[in-house]
C-alpha positions in Angstrom: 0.0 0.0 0.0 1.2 3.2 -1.1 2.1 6.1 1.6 1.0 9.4 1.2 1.6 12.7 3.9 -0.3 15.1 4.0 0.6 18.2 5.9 -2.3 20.0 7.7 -4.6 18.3 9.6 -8.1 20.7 9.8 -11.3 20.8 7.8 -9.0 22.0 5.0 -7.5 18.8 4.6 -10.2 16.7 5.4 -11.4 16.1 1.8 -8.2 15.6 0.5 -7.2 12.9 3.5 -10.9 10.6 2.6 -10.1 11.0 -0.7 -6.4 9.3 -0.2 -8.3 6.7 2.0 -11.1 6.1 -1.1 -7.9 5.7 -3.2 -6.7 2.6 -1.0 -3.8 5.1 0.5 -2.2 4.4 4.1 -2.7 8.4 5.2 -0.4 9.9 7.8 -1.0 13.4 8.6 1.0 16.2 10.6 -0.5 19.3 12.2 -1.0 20.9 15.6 -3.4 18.6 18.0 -5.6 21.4 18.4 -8.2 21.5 15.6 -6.7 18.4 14.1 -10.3 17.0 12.7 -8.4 14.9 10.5 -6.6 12.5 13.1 -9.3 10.5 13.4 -9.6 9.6 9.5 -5.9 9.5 8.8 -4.2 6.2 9.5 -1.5 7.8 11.1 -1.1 11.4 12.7 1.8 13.3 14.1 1.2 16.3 16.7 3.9 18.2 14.7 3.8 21.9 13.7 3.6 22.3 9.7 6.5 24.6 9.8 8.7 22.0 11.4 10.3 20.6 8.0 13.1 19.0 9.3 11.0 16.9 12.2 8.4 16.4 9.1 11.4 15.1 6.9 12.2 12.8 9.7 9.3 10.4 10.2 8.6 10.8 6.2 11.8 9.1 5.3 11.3 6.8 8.7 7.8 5.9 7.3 9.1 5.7 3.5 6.3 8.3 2.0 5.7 7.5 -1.7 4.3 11.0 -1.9 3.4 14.3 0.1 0.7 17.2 -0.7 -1.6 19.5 0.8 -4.5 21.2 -0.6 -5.3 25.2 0.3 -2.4 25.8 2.8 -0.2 28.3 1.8 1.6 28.0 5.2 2.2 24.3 4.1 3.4 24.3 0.8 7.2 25.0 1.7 7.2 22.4 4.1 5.7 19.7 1.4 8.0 21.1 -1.0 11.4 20.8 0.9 10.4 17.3 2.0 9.4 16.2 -1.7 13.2 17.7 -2.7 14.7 16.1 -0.2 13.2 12.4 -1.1 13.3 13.0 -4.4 9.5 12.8 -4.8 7.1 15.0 -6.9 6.9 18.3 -6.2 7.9 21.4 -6.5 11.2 23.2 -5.0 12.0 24.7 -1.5 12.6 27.9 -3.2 9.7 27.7 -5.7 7.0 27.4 -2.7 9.2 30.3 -0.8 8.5 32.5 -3.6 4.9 31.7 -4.1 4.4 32.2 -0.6 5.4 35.3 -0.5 3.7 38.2 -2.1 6.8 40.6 -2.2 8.9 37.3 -3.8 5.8 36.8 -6.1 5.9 40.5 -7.6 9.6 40.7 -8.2 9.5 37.3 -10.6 5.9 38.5 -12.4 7.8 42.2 -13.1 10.9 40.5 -14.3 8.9 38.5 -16.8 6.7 41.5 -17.8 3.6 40.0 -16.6 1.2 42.7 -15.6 0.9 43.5 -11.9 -0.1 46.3 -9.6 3.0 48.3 -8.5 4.1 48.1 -5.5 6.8 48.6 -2.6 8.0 46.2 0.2 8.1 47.7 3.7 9.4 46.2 7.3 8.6 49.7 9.1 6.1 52.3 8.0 8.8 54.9 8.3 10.5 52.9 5.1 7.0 54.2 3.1 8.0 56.5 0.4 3.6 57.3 0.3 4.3 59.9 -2.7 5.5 56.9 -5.3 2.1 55.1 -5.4 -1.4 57.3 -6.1 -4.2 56.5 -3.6 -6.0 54.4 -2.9 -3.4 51.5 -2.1 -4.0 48.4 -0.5 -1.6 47.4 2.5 -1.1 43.6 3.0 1.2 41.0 4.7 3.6 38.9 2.6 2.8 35.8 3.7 -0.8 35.2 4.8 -4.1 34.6 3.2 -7.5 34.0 3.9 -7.7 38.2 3.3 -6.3 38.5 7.3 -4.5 42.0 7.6 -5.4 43.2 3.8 -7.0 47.1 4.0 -7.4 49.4 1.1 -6.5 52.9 2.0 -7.8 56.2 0.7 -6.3 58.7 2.5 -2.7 59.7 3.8 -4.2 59.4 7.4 -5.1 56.3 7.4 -1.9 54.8 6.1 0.0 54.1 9.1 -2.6 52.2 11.0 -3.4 50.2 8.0 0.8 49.4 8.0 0.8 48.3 11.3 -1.9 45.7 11.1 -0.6 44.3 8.0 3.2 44.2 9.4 1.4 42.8 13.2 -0.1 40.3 11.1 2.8 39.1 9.0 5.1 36.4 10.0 8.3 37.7 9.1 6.9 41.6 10.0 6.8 42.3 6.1 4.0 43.8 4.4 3.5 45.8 0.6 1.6 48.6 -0.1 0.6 48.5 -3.8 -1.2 50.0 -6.5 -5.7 49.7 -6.2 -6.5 47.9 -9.3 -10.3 48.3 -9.9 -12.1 45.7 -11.7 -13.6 42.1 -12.0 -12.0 39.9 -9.5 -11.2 36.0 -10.8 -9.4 33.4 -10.0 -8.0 30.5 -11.9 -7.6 26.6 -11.3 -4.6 24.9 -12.6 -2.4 21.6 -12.4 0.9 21.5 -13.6 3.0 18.2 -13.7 7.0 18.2 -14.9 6.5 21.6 -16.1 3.3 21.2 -18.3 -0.2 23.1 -16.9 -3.5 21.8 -17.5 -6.2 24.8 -17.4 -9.2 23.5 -15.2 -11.8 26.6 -14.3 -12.6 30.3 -14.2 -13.8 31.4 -10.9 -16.1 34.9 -10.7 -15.5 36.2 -7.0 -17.7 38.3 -5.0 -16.5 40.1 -2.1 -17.5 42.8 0.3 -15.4 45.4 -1.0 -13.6 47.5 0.8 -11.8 48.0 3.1 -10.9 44.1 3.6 -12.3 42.2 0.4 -13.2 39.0 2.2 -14.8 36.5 -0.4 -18.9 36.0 0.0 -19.4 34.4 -2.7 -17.6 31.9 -5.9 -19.9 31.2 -9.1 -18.5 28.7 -11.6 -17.5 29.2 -14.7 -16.9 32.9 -14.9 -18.8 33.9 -18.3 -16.4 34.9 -20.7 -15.9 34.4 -24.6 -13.6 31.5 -25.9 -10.8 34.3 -27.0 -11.0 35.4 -23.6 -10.5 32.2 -21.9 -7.2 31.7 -24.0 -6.2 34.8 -23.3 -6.7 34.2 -19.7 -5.4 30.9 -19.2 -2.0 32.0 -21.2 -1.4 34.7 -19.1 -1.6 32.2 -16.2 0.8 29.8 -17.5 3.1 32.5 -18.5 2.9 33.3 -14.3 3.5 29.6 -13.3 6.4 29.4 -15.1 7.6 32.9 -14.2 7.4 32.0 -10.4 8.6 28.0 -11.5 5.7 26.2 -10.8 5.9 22.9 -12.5 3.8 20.6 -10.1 0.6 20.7 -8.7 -2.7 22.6 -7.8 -2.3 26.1 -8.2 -4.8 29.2 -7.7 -4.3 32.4 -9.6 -6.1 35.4 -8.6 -6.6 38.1 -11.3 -8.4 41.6 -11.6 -9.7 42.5 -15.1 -10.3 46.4 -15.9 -13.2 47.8 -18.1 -10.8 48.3 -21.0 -9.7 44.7 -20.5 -6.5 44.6 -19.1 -5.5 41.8 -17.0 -4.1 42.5 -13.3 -2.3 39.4 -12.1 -2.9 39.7 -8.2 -1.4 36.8 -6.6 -0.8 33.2 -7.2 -0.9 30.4 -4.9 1.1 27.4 -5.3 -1.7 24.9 -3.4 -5.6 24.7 -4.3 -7.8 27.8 -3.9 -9.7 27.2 -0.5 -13.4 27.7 0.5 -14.2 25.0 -1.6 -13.0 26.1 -4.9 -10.8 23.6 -5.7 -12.2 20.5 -3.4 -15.7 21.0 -4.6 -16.5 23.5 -7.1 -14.2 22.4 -9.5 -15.7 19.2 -9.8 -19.0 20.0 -9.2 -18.8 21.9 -12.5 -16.3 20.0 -14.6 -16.5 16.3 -13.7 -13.0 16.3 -13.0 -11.5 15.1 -9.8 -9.3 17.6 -8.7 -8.6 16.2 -5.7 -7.4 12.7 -7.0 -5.1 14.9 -9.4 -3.5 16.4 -7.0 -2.6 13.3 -4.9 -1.8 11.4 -8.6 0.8 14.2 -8.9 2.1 13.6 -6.0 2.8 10.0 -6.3 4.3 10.4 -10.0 0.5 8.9 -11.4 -0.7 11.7 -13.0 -2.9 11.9 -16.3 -4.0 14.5 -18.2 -7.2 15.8 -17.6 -10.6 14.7 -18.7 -13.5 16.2 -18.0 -17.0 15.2 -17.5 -20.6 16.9 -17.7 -20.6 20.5 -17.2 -22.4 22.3 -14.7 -22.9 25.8 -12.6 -21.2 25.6 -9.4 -20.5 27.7 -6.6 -20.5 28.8 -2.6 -22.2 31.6 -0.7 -20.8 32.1 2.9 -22.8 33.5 5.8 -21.8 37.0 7.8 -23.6 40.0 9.2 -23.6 41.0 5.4 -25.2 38.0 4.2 -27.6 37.2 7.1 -30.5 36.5 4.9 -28.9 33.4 4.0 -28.9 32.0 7.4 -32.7 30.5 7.4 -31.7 29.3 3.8 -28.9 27.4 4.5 -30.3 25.9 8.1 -33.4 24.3 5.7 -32.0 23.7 2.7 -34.6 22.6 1.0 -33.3 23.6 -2.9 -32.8 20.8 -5.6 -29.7 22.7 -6.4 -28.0 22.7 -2.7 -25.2 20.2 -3.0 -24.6 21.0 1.2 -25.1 23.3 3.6 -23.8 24.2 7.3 -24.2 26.9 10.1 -20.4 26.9 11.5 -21.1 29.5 14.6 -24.3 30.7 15.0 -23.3 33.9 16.0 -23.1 36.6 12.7 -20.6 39.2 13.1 -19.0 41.4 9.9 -16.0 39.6 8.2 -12.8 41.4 8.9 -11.0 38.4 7.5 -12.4 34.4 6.2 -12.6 33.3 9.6 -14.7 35.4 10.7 -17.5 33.9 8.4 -20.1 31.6 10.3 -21.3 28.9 7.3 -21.7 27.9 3.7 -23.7 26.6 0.9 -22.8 25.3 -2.3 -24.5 24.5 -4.8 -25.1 22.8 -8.1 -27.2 23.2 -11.1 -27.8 23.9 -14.7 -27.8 28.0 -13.9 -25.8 30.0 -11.3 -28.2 30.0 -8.5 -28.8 33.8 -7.3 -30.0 33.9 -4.0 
């Protein structure tokens, strides 16, 4: 029986650790006891931080992995990078996830390859600002974290500083960038790349609450776009995978398109897109198992893609913004609802993704507007 690793151990790798089991996989997960929903479904789990590589590396050679992935982690993509390099598995390299883990690292390779991205300047201290190089509005982020935590868009020279602060608080290594405010239609884009080729999967259409943080309410499958458009689209993002040296596995591009149709690459994740984009949606409106591809990529299996019937897809999360979708999703009672769940029952305004208190997605031969 093959070994796979999976590093995380929450609800965001619980699909990806049943669908390793439903593969006939012995499972062996590493992650933090706390939270750790998926110790009980793994065959084997290790109370080990995700940013311990070395500790990781350890037991993986001691267990003799034949593979190691994680889905929607950016915090866990350099660790199952170095340990894939290190065992000569599949993967991608140390310094491959580094730099698509980290926003600043991200922008420098996307400028040197004169892909089209906001300007912007990297900052450890606010005094380090020059505020007169970009026009406002900016937006102020962390490097290195997702899930929209610490991102603010900022109109006015009195604000700035503030902004700074949380983003830098918020940020691992006390980094953050204050770039250019791109206005326009915010995608993102499913990919998986093995040895160096990329397979274009889907076109997300995003909804968010605007500003100041942007936190997603909503993902709608596929984005509605001509044929020239999706080629143009899914170019551009394998011109960005191979400008940051992607070469295998999911990967989640996040774009802004203008009303004279140019093409903002925001940010690209080396992993699957989270809340449910890529363990759900993708295959919910394509046929294709994502999920499996990912873990056949892993363990040197992969084939290319082939898709199955197509279909509408997508998620609406519940917040004080969205409150009128909490009776909806407690009954449930659509054809199209594919599941639903109340996470915390109290609603508060989203600040950043976990402060959002359920889900529904759905499934159907329209995008379902509720």
């Amino acid at each position: 029986m093959q070994k796979l690793a999976i590093i995380g151990a929450s609800y965001l790798q619980l699909p990806l650790v049943k669908k390793a089991k439903e593969m006939g996989l012995h499972t062996i997960c590493f992650a933090w006891a706390e939270g750790a929903v998926c110790k009980d479904e793994a065959d084997e789990f290790f109370p080990i931080s995700i940013v311990e590589k070395e500790q990781i590396l350890e037991v993986c050679r001691e267990k003799q992995i034949d593979g190691i992935c994680t889905i929607a982690s950016d915090v866990a993509a350099p660790t199952v990078a170095y340990v894939a390099e290190k065992m000569g598995l599949v993967g991608n390299t140390y310094n491959v996830a580094l730099r698509a883990n980290n926003k600043y690292l991200m922008r420098q390779a996307f400028s040197s390859a004169g892909i089209p991205c906001p300007a912007y300047q990297k900052i450890t201290a606010y005094g380090q600002l020059d505020s007169k190089a970009l026009p406002f509005p900016v937006i102020v982020k962390p490097t290195d974290r997702s899930g929209s935590l610490g991102i603010a868009k900022v109109g006015r020279l009195e604000d700035l500083q503030s902004a700074v602060e949380v983003a830098l608080n918020c940020s691992f290594k006390h980094e953050a960038i204050v770039e250019e405010y791109v206005e326009g239609r915010e995608i993102s884009v499913e990919f998986i790349s093995y040895k160096g080729v990329h397979y274009p999967l889907q076109i997300t259409d995003k909804v968010t609450t605007g500003a100041p943080h942007f936190v997603e309410l909503e993902h709608h499958q596929p984005a509605d776009f001509t044929k020239e458009q999706h080629v143009r689209i899914y170019d551009l993002t394998k011109k960005a995978l191979d400008a940051l040296g992607v070469t295998n596995g999911a990967s989640h591009s996040e774009y802004k398109i203008t009303t004279d149709g140019r093409i903002y690459v925001m940010e690209i994740g080396a992993r699957m897109g989270g809340d449910f984009i890529g363990s759900d949606l993708v295959q919910l409106s394509t046929g294709y198992d994502f999920l499996k591809g990912v873990i056949d990529v892993a363990l040197g299996n992969f084939e290319e893609p082939v898709f199955g019937e197509r279909h509408f897809a997508g998620v609406y999360f519940l917040c004080e913004e969205t409150k009128h979708l909490q009776t909806i999703i407690k009954e449930a009672k659509m054809p199209q609802v594919v599941r639903a769940e109340i996470t915390d029952e109290a609603l508060r305004p989203v600040k950043c993704s976990a402060d959002r208190s359920g889900y529904l997605i759905y499934q159907g031969s329209k995008k379902l507007d509720l």
